[in-house]
C-alpha positions as CSV (number, residue, x, y, z in Angstrom):
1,X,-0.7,7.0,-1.6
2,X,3.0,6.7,-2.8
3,X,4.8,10.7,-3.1
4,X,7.0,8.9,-5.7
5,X,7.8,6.8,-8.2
6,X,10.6,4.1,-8.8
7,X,12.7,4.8,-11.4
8,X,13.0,2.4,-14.0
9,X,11.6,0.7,-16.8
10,X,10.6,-2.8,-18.3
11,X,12.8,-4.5,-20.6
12,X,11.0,-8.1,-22.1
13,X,10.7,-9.9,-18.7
14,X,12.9,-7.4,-16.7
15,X,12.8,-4.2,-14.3
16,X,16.0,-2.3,-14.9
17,X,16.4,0.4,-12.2
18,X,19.8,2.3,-12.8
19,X,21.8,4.9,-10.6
20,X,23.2,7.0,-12.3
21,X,27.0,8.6,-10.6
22,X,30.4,9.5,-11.5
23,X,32.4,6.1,-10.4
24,X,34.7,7.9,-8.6
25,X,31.8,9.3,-6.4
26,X,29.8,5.9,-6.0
27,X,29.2,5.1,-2.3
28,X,28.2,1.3,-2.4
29,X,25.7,1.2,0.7
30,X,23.7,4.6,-0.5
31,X,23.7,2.8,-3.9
32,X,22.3,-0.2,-1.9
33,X,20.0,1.7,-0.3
34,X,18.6,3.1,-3.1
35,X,17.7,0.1,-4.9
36,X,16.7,-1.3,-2.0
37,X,14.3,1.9,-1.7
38,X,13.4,1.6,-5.4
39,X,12.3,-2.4,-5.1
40,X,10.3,-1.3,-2.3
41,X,8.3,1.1,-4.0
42,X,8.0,-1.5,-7.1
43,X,6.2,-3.7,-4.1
44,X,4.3,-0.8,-3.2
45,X,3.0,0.0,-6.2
46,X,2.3,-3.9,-7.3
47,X,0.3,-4.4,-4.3
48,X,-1.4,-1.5,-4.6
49,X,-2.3,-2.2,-8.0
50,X,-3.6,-5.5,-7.1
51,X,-6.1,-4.5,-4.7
52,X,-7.2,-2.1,-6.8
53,X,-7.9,-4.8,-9.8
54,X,-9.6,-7.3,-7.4
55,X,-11.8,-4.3,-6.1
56,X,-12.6,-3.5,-9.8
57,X,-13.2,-7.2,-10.8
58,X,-15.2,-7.7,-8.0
59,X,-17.6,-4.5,-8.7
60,X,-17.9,-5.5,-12.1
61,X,-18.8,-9.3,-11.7
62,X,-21.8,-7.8,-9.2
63,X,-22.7,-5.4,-12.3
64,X,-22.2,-7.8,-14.4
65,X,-24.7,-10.3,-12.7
66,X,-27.1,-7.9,-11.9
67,X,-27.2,-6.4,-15.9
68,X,-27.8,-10.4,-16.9
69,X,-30.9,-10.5,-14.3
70,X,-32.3,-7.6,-15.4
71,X,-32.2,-8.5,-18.9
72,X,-33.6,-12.3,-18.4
73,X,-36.1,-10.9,-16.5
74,X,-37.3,-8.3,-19.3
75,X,-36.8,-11.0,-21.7
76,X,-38.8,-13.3,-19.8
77,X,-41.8,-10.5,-19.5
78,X,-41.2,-9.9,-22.8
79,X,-42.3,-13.4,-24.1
80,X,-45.0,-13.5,-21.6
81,X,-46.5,-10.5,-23.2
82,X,-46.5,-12.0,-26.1
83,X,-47.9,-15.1,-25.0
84,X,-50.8,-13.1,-23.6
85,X,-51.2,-11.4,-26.9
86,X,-51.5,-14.5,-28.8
87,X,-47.9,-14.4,-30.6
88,X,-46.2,-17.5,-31.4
């Protein structure tokens, strides 16, 4: 499990991540490293996000199927029964 979260937010098509730092006191490789750090967790959480939705799709396609057979199967016992009964 991720102890953070990237900061930034989603703009149409886009991920802005901004750094916020008086100019004077900008240091271009922490500022590197902190997007770089940032984009990371972004492919952290992605990732993460899409194992979790194939585990979830996965789960319910087997629910899914098993509901359907369960309910044929009722239906099917249902018609017999009224078959047996003399029904149409």
């Amino acid at each position: 499990m991720l102890s953070s979260f990237p900061r930034g937010r989603i703009e149409g098509n886009e991920l802005v991540i901004w750094y916020d730092m008086p100019a004077d006191e900008i240091d271009s490789e922490e500022c590197k490293r902190y997007f770089e750090g940032q984009l990371k967790l972004v492919e952290q959480l992605l990732s993460t996000t899409k194992s979790e939705c194939e585990e979830f799709n996965d789960k319910l396609r087997n629910e899914v199927r098993q509901a359907v057979g369960r309910r044929k199967e009722k239906v099917l016992k249902d018609l017999e029964l009224e078959k047996q009964l003399g029904g149409s």
